[in-house]
C-alpha positions as CSV (number, residue, x, y, z in Angstrom):
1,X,-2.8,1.9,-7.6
2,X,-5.2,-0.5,-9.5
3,X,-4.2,1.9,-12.9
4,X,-0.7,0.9,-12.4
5,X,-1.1,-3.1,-11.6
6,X,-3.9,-3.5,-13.9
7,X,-7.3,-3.9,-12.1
8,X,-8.1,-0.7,-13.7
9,X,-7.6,0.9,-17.2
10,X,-6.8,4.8,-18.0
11,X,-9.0,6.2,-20.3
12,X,-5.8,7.6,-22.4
13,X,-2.4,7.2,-22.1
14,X,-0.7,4.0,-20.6
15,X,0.9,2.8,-17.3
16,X,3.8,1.0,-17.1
17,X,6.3,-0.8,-14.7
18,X,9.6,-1.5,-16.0
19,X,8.9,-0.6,-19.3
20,X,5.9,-3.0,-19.9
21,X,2.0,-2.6,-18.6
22,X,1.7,-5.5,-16.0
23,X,-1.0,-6.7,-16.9
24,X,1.3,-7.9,-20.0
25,X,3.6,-9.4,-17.5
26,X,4.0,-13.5,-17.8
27,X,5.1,-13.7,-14.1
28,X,3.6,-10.9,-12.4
29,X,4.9,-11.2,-9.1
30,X,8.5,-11.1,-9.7
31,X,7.7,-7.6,-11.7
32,X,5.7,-6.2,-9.3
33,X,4.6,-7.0,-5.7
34,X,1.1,-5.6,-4.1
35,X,-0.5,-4.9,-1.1
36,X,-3.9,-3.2,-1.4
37,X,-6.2,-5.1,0.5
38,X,-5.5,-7.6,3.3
39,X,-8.0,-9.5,2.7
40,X,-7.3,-11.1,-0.5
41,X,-7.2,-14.6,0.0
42,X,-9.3,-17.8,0.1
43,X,-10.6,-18.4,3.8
44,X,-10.2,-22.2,3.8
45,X,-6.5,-22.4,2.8
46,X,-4.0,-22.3,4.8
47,X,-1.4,-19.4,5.1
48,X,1.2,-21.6,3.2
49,X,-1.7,-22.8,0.8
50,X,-2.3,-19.2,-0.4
51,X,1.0,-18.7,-1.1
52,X,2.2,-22.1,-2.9
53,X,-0.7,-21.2,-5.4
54,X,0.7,-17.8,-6.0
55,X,4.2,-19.6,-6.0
56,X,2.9,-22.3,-8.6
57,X,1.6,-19.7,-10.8
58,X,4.5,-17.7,-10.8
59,X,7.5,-20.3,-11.4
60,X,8.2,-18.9,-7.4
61,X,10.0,-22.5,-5.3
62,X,8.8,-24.0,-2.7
63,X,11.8,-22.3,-0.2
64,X,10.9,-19.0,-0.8
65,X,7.5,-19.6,0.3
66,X,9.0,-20.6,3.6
67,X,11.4,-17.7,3.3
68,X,8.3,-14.9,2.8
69,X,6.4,-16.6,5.8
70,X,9.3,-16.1,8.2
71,X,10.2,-12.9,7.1
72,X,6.7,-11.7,8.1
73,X,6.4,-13.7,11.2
74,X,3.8,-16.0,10.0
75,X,6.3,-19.2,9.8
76,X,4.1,-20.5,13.2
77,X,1.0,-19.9,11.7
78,X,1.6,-21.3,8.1
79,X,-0.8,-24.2,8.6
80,X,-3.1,-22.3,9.8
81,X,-6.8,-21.7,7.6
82,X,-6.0,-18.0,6.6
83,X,-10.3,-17.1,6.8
84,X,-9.4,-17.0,11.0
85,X,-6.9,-14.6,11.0
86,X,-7.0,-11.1,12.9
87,X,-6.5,-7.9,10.3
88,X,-2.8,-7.9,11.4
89,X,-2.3,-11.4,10.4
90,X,-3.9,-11.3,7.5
91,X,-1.7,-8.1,6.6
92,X,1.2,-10.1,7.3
93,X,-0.2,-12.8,4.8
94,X,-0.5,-10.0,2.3
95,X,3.1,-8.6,2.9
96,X,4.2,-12.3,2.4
97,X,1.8,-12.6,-0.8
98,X,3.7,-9.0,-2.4
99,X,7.2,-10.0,-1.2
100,X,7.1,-13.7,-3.0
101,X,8.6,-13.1,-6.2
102,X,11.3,-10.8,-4.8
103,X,9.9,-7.8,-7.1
104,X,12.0,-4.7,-7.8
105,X,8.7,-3.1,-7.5
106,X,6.2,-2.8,-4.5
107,X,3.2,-1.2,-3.9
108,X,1.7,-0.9,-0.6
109,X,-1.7,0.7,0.7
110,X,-1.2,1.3,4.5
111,X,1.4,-1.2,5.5
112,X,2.0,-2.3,8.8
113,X,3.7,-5.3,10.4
114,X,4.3,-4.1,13.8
């Protein structure tokens, strides 16, 4: 998985999603959406936090945001700092974080939002 979003690099050959390596990708997260770790995230900031900075750097709105963190569950917790959250939550917080730019592409390692 890191070969295809870019954390890694093949020795030879190339990887590509939709035609372009995404590490060349100007907005990333409407491309391509990722959940490999749950804990990816800055423990002081809130849920919402987290996300508006993905959103910012992304050209993602504001309602979206909103729209990810219900869709995972998480629109009660949204204010909440995101360092306190149980695995679950913080895999719902990663769901969110993939699903934000509404990609055509997702990759998940072990999903679960039950």
């Amino acid at each position: 998985m890191g070969l295809i979003l870019g954390p890694a690099a093949p020795t030879p050959g190339a990887v590509t999603v939709n035609g372009q390596p995404c590490t060349s990708c100007r907005r990333p997260l409407l491309e391509a959406g990722a959940l490999l770790e749950a804990k990816t995230f800055h423990g002081g900031r809130s849920a919402r936090n987290h996300l508006l900075c993905l959103a910012l750097s992304n050209g993602i709105s504001q309602a979206r945001v909103n729209k990810v963190l219900d869709l995972v569950g998480l629109a009660s917790a949204a204010g909440n700092r995101a360092g306190g959250f149980s695995p679950g939550t913080s895999q719902r917080l990663g769901s969110a974080a993939a699903l934000l730019g509404d990609p055509p592409v997702l990759t998940l390692d072990e999903p679960s939002l039950a």
